[in-house]
FIVOBA-998586 format. One line per 2 residues: their letters; for each residue x, y, z of N, C-alpha, C, CB. Coordinates in steps of 0.02 Angstrom, whole numbers, plus 50000, padded with zeros to 5 digits. Glycine has a CB too. Layout:
N
a = X:Y:Z:X:Y:Z:X:Y:Z:X:Y:Z; ...
***
This chain:
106
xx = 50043:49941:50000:50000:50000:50000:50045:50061:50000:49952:50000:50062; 50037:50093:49956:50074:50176:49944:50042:50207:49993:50060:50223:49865
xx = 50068:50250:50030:50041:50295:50096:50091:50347:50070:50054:50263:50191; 50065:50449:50071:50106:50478:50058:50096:50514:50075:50123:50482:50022
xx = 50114:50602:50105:50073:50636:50116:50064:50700:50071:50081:50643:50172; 50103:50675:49997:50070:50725:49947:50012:50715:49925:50101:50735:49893
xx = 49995:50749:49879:49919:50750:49854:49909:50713:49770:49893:50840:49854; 49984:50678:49781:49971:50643:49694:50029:50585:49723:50002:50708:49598
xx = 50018:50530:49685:50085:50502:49677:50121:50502:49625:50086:50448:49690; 50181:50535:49622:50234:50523:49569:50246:50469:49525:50283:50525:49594
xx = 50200:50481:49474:50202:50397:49402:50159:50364:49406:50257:50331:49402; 50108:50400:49459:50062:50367:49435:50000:50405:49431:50058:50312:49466
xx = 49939:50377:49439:49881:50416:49399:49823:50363:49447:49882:50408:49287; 49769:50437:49478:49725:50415:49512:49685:50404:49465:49707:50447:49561
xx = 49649:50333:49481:49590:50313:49442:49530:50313:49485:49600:50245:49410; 49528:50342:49540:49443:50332:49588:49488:50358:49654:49393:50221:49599
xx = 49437:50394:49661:49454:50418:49739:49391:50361:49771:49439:50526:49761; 49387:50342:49831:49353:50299:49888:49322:50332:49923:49391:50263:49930
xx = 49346:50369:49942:49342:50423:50001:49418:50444:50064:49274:50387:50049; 49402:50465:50120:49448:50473:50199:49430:50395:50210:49411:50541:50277
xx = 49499:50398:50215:49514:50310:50272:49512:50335:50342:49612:50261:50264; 49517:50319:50381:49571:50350:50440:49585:50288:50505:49529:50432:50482
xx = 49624:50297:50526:49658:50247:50582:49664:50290:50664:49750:50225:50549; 49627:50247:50717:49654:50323:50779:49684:50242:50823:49557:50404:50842
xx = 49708:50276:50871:49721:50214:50932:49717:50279:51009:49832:50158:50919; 49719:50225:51047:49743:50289:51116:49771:50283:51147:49715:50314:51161
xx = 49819:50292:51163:49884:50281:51230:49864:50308:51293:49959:50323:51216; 49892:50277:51334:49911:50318:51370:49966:50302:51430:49856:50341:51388
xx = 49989:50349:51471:50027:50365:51475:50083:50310:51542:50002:50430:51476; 50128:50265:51540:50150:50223:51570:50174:50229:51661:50195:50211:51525
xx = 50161:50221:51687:50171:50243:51746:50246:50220:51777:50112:50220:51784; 50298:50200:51751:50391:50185:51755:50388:50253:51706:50439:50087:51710
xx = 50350:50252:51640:50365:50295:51583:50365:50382:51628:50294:50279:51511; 50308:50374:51653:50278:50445:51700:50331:50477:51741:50215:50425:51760
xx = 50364:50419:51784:50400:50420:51836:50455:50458:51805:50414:50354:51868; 50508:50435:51756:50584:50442:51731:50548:50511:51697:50630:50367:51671
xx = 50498:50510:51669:50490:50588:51640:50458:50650:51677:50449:50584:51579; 50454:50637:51735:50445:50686:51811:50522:50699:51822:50404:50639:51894
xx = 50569:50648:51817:50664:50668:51843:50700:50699:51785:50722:50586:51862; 50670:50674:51731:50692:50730:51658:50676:50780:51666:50664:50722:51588
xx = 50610:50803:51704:50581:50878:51666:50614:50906:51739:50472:50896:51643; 50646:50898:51759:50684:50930:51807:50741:50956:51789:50697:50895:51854
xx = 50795:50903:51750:50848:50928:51719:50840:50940:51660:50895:50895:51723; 50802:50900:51617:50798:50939:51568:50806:50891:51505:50849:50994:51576
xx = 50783:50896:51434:50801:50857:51376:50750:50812:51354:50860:50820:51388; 50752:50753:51335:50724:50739:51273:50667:50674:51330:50796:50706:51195
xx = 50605:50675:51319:50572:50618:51370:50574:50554:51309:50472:50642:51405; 50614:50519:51329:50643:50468:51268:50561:50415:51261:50736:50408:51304
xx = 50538:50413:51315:50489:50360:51361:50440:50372:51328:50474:50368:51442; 50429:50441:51310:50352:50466:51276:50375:50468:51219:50313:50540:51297
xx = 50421:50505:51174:50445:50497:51106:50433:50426:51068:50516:50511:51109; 50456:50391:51102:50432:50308:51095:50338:50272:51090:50467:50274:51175
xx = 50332:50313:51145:50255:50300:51173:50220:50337:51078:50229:50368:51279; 50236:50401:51078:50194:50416:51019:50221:50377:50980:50189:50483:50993
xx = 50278:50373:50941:50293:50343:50862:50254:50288:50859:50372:50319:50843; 50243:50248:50935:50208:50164:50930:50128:50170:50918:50221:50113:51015
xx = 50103:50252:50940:50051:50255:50911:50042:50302:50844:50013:50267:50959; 50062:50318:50840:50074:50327:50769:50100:50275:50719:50115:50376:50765
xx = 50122:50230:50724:50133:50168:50677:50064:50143:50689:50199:50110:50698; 50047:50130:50756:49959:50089:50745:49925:50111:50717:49912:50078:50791
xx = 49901:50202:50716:49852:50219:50683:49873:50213:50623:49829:50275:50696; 49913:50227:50586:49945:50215:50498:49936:50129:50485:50054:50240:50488
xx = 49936:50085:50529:49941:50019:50507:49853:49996:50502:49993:49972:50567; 49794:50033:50549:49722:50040:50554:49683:50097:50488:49711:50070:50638
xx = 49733:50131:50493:49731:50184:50421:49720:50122:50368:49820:50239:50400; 49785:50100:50335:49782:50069:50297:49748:50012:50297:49823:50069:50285
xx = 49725:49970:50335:49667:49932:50337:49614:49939:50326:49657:49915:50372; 49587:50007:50317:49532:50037:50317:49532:50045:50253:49524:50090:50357
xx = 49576:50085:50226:49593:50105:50142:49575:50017:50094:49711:50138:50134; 49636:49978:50127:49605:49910:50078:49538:49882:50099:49657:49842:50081
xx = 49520:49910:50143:49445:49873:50149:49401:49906:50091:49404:49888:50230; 49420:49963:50077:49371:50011:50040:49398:50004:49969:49371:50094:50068
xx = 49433:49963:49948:49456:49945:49879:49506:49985:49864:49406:49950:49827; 49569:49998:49904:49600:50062:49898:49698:50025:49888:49574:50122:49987
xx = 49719:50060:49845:49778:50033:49835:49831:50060:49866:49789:50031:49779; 49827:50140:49894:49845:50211:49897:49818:50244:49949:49828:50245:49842
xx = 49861:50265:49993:49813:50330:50042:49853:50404:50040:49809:50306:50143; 49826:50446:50002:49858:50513:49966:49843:50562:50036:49808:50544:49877
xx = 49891:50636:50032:49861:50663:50077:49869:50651:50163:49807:50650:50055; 49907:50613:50182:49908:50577:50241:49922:50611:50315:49956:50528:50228
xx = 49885:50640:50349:49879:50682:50409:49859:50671:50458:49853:50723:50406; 49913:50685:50519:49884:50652:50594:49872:50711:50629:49940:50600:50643
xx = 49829:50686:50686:49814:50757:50731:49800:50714:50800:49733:50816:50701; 49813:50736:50854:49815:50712:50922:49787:50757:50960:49878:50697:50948
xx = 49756:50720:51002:49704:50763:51057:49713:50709:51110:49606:50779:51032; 49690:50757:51158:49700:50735:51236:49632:50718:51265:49734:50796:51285
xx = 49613:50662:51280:49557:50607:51296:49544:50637:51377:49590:50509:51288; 49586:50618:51419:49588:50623:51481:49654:50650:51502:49571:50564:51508
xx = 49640:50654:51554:49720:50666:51595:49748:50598:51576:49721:50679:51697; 49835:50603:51565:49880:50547:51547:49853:50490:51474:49884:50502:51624
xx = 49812:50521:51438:49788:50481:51394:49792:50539:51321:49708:50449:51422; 49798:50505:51276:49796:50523:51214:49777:50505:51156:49830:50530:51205
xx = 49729:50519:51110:49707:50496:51044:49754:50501:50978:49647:50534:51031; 49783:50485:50932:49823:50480:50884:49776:50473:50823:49872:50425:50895
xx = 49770:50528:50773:49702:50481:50712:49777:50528:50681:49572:50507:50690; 49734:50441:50637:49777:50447:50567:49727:50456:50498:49828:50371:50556
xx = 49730:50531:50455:49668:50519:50411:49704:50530:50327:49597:50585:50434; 49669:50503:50276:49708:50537:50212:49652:50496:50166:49809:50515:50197
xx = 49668:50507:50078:49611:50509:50037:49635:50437:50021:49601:50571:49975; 49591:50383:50014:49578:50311:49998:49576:50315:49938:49520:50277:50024
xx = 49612:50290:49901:49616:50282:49814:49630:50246:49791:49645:50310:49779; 49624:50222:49709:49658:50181:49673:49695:50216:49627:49620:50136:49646
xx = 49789:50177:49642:49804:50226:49585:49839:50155:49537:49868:50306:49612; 49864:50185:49454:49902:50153:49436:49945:50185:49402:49881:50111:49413
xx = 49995:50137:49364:50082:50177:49359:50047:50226:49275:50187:50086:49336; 50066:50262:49268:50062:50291:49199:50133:50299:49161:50028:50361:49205
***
């Protein structure tokens, strides 16, 4: 499955748009993970614990994305945009959304 987040793919040629796929998951937030990033934000730098925590949801929603896209007859998900919102305290939503298509090579 081509996933991209331009609005064409290069060589090839949309034949049907499907519609928005989209993929979300929700994390939240590890309580060892919580702990080591309460002693970081003291000194200072990178919370390695959460950096991790998102990319793993962000790979889920893109891997639920694209499940969604081939369910809908889709070869391609053009357009590809995440946005995150905050559910609760220590919790987080991840959606993954973009245009479901069929493309082929021209």
């Amino acid at each position: 499955m081509l996933v991209s987040t331009l609005e064409t793919a290069p060589g090839h040629r949309i034949v049907a748009h499907l519609g928005i796929a989209q993929g979300s998951t929700v994390r939240a937030k590890h309580v060892g993970r919580d702990f080591m990033a309460g002693l970081k934000n003291i000194v200072g730098g990178e919370l390695k614990g959460y950096t991790e925590l998102m990319q793993e949801a962000r790979e889920e929603a893109v891997n639920r994305l694209t499940q969604e896209a081939r369910s809908m007859g889709a070869n391609a998900v053009l357009n590809l945009r995440f946005v995150t919102t905050s559910i609760t305290t220590g919790a987080a939503e991840i959606l993954a959304y973009g245009s479901a298509v069929k493309v082929e090579p021209v």
